[in-house]
VOGU-3710 file (C-alpha; in Angstrom, 3 decimals, decimal comma):
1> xxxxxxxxxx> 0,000/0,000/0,000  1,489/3,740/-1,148  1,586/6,599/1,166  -1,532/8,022/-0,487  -3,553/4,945/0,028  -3,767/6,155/3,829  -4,262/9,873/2,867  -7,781/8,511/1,002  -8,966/6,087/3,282  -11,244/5,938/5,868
11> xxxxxxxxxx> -10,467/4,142/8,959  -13,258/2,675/11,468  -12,922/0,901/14,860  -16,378/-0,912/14,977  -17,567/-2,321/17,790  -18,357/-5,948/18,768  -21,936/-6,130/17,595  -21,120/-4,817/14,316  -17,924/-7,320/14,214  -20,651/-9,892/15,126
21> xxxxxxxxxx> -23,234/-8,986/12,665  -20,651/-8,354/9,698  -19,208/-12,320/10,308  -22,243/-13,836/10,754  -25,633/-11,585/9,715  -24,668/-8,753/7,591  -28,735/-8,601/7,016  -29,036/-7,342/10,444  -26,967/-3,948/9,504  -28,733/-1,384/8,004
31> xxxxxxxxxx> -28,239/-0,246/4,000  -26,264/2,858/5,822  -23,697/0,902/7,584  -22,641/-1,603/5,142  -22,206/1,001/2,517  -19,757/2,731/4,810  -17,995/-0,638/5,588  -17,730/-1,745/1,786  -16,518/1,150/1,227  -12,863/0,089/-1,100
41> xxxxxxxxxx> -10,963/2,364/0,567  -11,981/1,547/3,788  -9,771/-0,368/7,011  -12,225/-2,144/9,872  -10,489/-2,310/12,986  -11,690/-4,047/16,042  -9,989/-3,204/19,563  -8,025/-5,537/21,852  -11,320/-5,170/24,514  -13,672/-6,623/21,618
51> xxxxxxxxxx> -11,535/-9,200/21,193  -11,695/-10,022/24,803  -15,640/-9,740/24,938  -16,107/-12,527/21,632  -13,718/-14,771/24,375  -15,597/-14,234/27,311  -18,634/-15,127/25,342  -17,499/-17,788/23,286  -16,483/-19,587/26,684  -19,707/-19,006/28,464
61> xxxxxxx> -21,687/-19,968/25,881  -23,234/-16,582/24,626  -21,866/-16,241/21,834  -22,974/-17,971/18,199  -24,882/-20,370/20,201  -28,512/-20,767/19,128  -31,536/-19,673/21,395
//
């Protein structure tokens, strides 16, 4: 990636939901959102915390399991 790549580009630090929803039910984000996410020029980051809540759910059962 050139210099100018980060100069054009929009950077976004979603949070877990939308992590959630974008892996496993984009149809739950609205028409807004995911135009902003596909967005070419556009980096997705997700913080160390997130990271730590998919864990913490994964383990207690919270997370992707089916209700």
């Amino acid at each position: 990636m050139t210099q100018s790549f980060y100069y054009r580009t929009m950077r976004y630090l979603i949070d877990t939901n939308i992590f959630v929803y974008l892996a496993t039910d984009v149809d739950s984000l609205s028409r807004d959102v995911l135009s902003l996410l596909e967005e070419p020029n556009t980096l997705l980051y997700i913080s160390v915390e997130s990271v730590r809540e998919l864990i913490v759910g994964y383990r207690n059962k919270g997370l992707c399991s089916k209700r």
